[in-house]
LOMIKE-948504 format. One record per residue (C-alpha): x, y, z; residue in one letter; residue number from 0; chain. Coordinates in Angstrom, 1 decimal. Each point is the difference from the previous one (the first is absolute). Layout:
N
+--------+--------+--------+------+-----+-----+
:     xx :     yy :     zz : type : seq : mol :
+--------+--------+--------+------+-----+-----+
:      X :      Y :      Z :    A : NUM :   A :
...
+--------+--------+--------+------+-----+-----+
This chain:
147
+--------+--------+--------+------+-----+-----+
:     xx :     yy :     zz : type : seq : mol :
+--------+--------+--------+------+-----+-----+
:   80.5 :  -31.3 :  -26.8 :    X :   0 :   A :
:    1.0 :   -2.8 :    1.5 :    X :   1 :   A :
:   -2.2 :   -2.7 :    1.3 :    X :   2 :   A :
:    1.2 :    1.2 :    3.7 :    X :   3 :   A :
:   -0.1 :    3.9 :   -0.2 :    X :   4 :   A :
:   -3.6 :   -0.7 :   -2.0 :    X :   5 :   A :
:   -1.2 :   -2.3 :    3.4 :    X :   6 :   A :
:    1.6 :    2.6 :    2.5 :    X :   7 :   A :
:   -1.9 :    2.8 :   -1.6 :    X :   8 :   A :
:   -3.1 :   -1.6 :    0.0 :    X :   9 :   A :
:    0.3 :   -1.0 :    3.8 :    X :  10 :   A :
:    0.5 :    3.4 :    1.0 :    X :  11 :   A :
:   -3.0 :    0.6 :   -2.4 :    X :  12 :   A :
:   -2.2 :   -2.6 :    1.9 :    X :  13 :   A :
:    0.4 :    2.1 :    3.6 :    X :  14 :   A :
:   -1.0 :    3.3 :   -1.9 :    X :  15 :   A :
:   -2.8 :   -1.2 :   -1.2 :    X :  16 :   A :
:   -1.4 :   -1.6 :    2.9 :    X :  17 :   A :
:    1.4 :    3.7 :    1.5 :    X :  18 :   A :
:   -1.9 :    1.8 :   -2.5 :    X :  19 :   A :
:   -3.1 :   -1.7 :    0.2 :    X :  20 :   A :
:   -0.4 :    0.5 :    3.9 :    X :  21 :   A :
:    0.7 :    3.3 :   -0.4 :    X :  22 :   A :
:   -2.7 :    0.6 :   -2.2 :    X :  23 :   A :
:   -2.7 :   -1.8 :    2.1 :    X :  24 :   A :
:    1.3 :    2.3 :    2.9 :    X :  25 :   A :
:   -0.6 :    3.0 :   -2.0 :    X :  26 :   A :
:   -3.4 :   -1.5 :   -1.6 :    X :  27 :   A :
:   -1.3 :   -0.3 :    3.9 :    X :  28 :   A :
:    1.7 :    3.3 :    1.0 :    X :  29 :   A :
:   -2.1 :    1.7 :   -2.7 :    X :  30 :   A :
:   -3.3 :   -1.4 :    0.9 :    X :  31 :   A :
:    0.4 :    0.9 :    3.6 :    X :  32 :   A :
:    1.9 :    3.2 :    0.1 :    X :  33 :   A :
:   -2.5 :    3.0 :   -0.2 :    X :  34 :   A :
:    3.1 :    2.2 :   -1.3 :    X :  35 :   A :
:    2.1 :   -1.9 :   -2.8 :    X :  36 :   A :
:    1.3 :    2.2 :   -1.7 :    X :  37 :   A :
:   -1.1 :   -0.1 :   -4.0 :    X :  38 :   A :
:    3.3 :   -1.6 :   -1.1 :    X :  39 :   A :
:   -0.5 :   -2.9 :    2.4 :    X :  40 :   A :
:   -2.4 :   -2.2 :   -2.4 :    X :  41 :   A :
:    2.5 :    0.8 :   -3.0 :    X :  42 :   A :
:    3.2 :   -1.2 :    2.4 :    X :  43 :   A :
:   -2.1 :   -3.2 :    0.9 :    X :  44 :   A :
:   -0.9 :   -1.0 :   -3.8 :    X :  45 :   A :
:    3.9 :    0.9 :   -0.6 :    X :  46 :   A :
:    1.3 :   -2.7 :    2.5 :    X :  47 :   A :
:   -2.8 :   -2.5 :   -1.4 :    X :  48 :   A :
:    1.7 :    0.5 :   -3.5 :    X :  49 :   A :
:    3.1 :   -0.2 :    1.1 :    X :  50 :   A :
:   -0.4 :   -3.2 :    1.5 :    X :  51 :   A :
:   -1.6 :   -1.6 :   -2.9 :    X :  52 :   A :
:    2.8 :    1.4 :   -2.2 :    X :  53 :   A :
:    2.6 :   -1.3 :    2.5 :    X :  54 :   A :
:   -2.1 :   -3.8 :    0.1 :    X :  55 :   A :
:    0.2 :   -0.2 :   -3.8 :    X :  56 :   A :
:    4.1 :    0.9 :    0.0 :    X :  57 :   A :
:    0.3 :   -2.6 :    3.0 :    X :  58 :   A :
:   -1.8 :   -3.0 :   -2.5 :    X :  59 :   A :
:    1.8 :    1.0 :   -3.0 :    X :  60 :   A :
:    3.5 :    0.0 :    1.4 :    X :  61 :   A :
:   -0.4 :   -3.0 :    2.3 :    X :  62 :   A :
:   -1.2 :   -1.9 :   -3.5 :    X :  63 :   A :
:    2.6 :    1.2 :   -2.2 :    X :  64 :   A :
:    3.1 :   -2.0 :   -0.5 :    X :  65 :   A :
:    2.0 :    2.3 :   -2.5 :    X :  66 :   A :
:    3.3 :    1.3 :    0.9 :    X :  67 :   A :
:    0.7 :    2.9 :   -2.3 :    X :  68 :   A :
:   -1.4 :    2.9 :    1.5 :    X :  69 :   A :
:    2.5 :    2.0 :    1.0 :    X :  70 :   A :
:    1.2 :    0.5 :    3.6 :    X :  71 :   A :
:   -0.7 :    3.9 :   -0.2 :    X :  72 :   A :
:   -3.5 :   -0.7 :   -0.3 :    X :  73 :   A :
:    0.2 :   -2.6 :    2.8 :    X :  74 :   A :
:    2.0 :    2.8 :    1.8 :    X :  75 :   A :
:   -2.7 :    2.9 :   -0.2 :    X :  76 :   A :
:   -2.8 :   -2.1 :    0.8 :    X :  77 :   A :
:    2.3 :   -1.0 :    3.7 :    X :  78 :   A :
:    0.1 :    3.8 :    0.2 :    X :  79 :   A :
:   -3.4 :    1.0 :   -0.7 :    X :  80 :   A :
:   -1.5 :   -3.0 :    2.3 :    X :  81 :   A :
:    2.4 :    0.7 :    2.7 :    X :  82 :   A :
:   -1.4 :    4.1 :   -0.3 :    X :  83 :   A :
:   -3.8 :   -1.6 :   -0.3 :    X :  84 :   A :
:    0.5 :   -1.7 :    3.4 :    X :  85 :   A :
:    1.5 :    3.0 :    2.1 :    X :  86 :   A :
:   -3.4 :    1.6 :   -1.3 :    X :  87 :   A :
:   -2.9 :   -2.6 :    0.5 :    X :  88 :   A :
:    1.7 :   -1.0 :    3.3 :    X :  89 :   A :
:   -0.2 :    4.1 :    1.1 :    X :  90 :   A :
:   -3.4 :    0.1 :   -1.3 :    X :  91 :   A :
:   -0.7 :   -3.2 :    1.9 :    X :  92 :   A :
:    1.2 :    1.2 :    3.4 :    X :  93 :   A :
:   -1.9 :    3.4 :   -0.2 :    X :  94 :   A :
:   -3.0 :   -2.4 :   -0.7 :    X :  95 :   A :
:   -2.0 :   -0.6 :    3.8 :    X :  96 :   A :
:   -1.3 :   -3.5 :   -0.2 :    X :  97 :   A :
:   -2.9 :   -1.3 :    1.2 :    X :  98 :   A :
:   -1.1 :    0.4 :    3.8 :    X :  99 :   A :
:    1.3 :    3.6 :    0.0 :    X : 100 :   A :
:   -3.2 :    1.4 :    0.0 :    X : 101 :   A :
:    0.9 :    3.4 :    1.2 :    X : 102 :   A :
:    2.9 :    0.2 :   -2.3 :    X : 103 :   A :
:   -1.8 :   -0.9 :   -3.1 :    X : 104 :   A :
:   -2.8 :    2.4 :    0.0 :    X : 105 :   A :
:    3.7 :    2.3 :   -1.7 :    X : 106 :   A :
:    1.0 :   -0.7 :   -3.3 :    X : 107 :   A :
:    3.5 :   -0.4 :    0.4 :    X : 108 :   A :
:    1.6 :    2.1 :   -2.7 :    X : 109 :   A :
:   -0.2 :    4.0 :   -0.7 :    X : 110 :   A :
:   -1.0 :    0.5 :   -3.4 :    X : 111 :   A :
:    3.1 :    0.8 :   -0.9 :    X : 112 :   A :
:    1.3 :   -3.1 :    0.9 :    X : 113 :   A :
:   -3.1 :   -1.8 :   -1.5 :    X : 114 :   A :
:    1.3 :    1.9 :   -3.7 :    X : 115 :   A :
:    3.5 :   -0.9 :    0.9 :    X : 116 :   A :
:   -0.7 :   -3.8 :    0.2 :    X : 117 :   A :
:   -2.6 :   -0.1 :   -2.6 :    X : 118 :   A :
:    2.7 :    1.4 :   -2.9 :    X : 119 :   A :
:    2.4 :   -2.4 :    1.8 :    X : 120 :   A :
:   -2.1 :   -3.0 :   -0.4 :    X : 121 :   A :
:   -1.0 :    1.0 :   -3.8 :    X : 122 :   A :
:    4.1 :    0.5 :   -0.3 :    X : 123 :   A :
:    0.5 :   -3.5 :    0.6 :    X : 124 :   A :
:   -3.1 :   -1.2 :   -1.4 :    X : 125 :   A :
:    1.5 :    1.2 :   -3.4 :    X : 126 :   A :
:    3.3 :   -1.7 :    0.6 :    X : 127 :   A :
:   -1.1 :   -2.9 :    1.4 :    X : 128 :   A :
:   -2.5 :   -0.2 :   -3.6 :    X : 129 :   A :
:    3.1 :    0.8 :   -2.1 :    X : 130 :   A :
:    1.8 :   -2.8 :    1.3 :    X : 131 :   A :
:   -2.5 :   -2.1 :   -0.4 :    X : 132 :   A :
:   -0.1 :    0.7 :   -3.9 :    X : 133 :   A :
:    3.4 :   -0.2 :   -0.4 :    X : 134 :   A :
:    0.1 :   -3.7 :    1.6 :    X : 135 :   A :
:   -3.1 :   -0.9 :   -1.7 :    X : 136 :   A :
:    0.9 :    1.4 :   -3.5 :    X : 137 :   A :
:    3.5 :   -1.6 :    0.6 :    X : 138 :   A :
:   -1.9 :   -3.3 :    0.3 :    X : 139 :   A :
:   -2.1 :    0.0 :   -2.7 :    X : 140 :   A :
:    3.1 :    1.0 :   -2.6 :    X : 141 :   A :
:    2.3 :   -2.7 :    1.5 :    X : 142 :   A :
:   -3.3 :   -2.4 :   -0.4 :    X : 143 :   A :
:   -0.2 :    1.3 :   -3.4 :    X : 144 :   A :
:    3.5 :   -0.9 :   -0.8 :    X : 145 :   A :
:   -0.6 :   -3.4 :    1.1 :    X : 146 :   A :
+--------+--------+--------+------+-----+-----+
Protein backbone atom coordinates (compact mmCIF):
# COMPACT_ATOMS: atom_id res chain seq x y z
CA UNK A 1 0.00 0.00 0.00
CA UNK A 2 1.33 2.96 -0.89
CA UNK A 3 2.22 5.71 1.43
CA UNK A 4 -0.85 7.76 -0.20
CA UNK A 5 -3.66 5.11 -0.42
CA UNK A 6 -2.39 4.09 3.38
CA UNK A 7 -2.91 8.20 4.42
CA UNK A 8 -6.28 8.40 2.36
CA UNK A 9 -7.63 5.46 4.17
CA UNK A 10 -6.83 6.55 7.36
CA UNK A 11 -8.44 10.01 6.79
CA UNK A 12 -11.57 8.67 5.91
CA UNK A 13 -10.95 6.45 9.14
CA UNK A 14 -10.45 9.65 11.29
CA UNK A 15 -14.26 10.97 10.38
CA UNK A 16 -15.72 7.48 11.29
CA UNK A 17 -14.39 7.39 14.31
CA UNK A 18 -15.22 10.65 15.49
CA UNK A 19 -18.82 9.39 13.63
CA UNK A 20 -18.81 6.39 15.64
CA UNK A 21 -18.04 7.65 18.87
CA UNK A 22 -20.94 10.30 18.78
CA UNK A 23 -23.12 7.91 17.89
CA UNK A 24 -22.50 5.84 20.72
CA UNK A 25 -22.90 8.66 23.38
CA UNK A 26 -26.26 9.39 21.59
CA UNK A 27 -27.33 5.96 22.08
CA UNK A 28 -25.59 5.72 25.74
CA UNK A 29 -28.00 8.92 26.68
CA UNK A 30 -30.96 7.57 24.63
CA UNK A 31 -30.85 4.47 26.84
CA UNK A 32 -30.78 6.05 30.15
CA UNK A 33 -33.73 8.26 29.24
CA UNK A 34 -35.99 6.21 27.15
CA UNK A 35 -38.41 4.21 29.37
CA UNK A 36 -38.87 1.73 26.19
CA UNK A 37 -35.44 0.77 24.56
CA UNK A 38 -35.78 -1.96 23.27
CA UNK A 39 -33.38 -4.91 24.71
CA UNK A 40 -30.98 -4.78 21.64
CA UNK A 41 -30.44 -1.10 22.23
CA UNK A 42 -27.52 -1.52 25.00
CA UNK A 43 -25.91 -4.36 22.74
CA UNK A 44 -26.05 -1.76 19.49
CA UNK A 45 -24.47 0.97 21.75
CA UNK A 46 -21.46 -1.28 23.10
CA UNK A 47 -21.22 -2.33 19.18
CA UNK A 48 -20.55 1.25 17.94
CA UNK A 49 -18.19 1.84 21.04
CA UNK A 50 -16.08 -1.23 19.63
CA UNK A 51 -16.25 -0.32 16.50
CA UNK A 52 -14.79 2.92 17.02
CA UNK A 53 -11.96 1.78 19.01
CA UNK A 54 -11.28 -0.90 16.31
CA UNK A 55 -11.52 1.88 13.68
CA UNK A 56 -8.97 4.43 16.00
CA UNK A 57 -6.36 1.57 16.25
CA UNK A 58 -6.50 0.99 12.04
CA UNK A 59 -6.38 4.96 11.75
CA UNK A 60 -2.70 4.96 14.00
CA UNK A 61 -1.37 1.94 12.47
CA UNK A 62 -1.86 3.00 8.79
CA UNK A 63 -1.05 6.72 9.29
CA UNK A 64 2.48 5.22 10.94
CA UNK A 65 3.29 2.78 8.52
CA UNK A 66 5.57 3.63 5.62
CA UNK A 67 5.58 0.16 3.63
CA UNK A 68 4.49 -0.04 0.17
CA UNK A 69 3.81 -3.68 -0.55
CA UNK A 70 0.53 -4.35 0.50
CA UNK A 71 -1.37 -4.88 -2.28
CA UNK A 72 -3.84 -2.45 -3.91
CA UNK A 73 -6.81 -5.07 -3.51
CA UNK A 74 -6.49 -4.85 0.11
CA UNK A 75 -6.34 -1.04 -0.14
CA UNK A 76 -9.30 -1.44 -2.55
CA UNK A 77 -11.78 -3.43 -0.18
CA UNK A 78 -11.06 -1.46 2.76
CA UNK A 79 -12.34 2.02 0.21
CA UNK A 80 -15.31 -0.29 -0.21
CA UNK A 81 -16.07 -1.37 3.13
CA UNK A 82 -15.43 2.24 4.62
CA UNK A 83 -17.38 3.91 1.95
CA UNK A 84 -20.51 1.05 2.96
CA UNK A 85 -19.59 1.90 6.93
CA UNK A 86 -20.35 5.61 6.27
CA UNK A 87 -23.84 5.24 4.34
CA UNK A 88 -24.63 3.24 7.65
CA UNK A 89 -23.32 5.37 10.67
CA UNK A 90 -24.42 8.53 8.79
CA UNK A 91 -28.28 6.74 8.55
CA UNK A 92 -28.01 5.73 12.03
CA UNK A 93 -26.88 9.26 12.85
CA UNK A 94 -29.77 11.11 11.15
CA UNK A 95 -32.46 8.82 12.80
CA UNK A 96 -30.59 9.78 16.03
CA UNK A 97 -32.77 13.13 17.69
CA UNK A 98 -30.22 15.28 19.37
CA UNK A 99 -30.29 17.08 22.27
CA UNK A 100 -33.16 19.70 22.90
CA UNK A 101 -35.78 17.42 21.31
CA UNK A 102 -37.19 16.60 24.32
CA UNK A 103 -40.44 15.25 23.05
CA UNK A 104 -38.80 13.30 20.39
CA UNK A 105 -36.34 11.57 22.51
CA UNK A 106 -38.57 10.12 25.11
CA UNK A 107 -38.73 7.27 21.38
CA UNK A 108 -36.01 5.17 20.73
CA UNK A 109 -35.50 5.65 17.32
CA UNK A 110 -35.19 2.20 15.79
CA UNK A 111 -37.81 -0.91 15.65
CA UNK A 112 -36.17 -3.83 16.98
CA UNK A 113 -35.77 -5.07 13.86
CA UNK A 114 -33.82 -2.39 12.82
CA UNK A 115 -31.92 -2.35 16.14
CA UNK A 116 -30.87 -6.42 15.05
CA UNK A 117 -30.31 -5.23 11.59
CA UNK A 118 -27.56 -2.62 12.62
CA UNK A 119 -26.23 -4.48 15.41
CA UNK A 120 -25.11 -7.61 12.94
CA UNK A 121 -24.13 -4.76 10.53
CA UNK A 122 -21.79 -3.10 12.98
CA UNK A 123 -20.32 -6.62 14.21
CA UNK A 124 -19.95 -7.25 10.10
CA UNK A 125 -17.65 -4.56 9.91
CA UNK A 126 -16.22 -4.80 13.22
CA UNK A 127 -14.82 -8.23 11.90
CA UNK A 128 -13.39 -6.77 8.74
CA UNK A 129 -12.21 -3.81 10.03
CA UNK A 130 -10.21 -6.38 12.83
CA UNK A 131 -9.01 -8.50 9.88
CA UNK A 132 -7.42 -5.81 8.24
CA UNK A 133 -5.99 -4.68 10.97
CA UNK A 134 -4.02 -8.17 11.37
CA UNK A 135 -3.16 -8.39 8.06
CA UNK A 136 -1.40 -4.79 8.13
CA UNK A 137 0.08 -5.46 11.39
CA UNK A 138 1.27 -9.08 10.69
CA UNK A 139 2.56 -7.67 7.30
CA UNK A 140 4.65 -5.28 9.49
CA UNK A 141 6.09 -7.32 11.82
CA UNK A 142 7.36 -9.92 8.95
CA UNK A 143 8.80 -7.12 6.76
CA UNK A 144 10.44 -5.84 10.26
CA UNK A 145 11.62 -9.31 10.67
CA UNK A 146 13.26 -9.39 7.33
CA UNK A 147 15.02 -6.31 8.15
Amino acid sequence: MDPASAFGIAAGVTQFVELSVKISLYLSNYIQTVIHAPKLSRELQQETCLVSLILEKLKSTLTTMDHSKITMGLTNTLNNVIDEFSTILTNMEKRIVKEGQLIQQLKWPFTEKENEKYLSTLERHKSTFTLALTIIQRFILTHVQRC
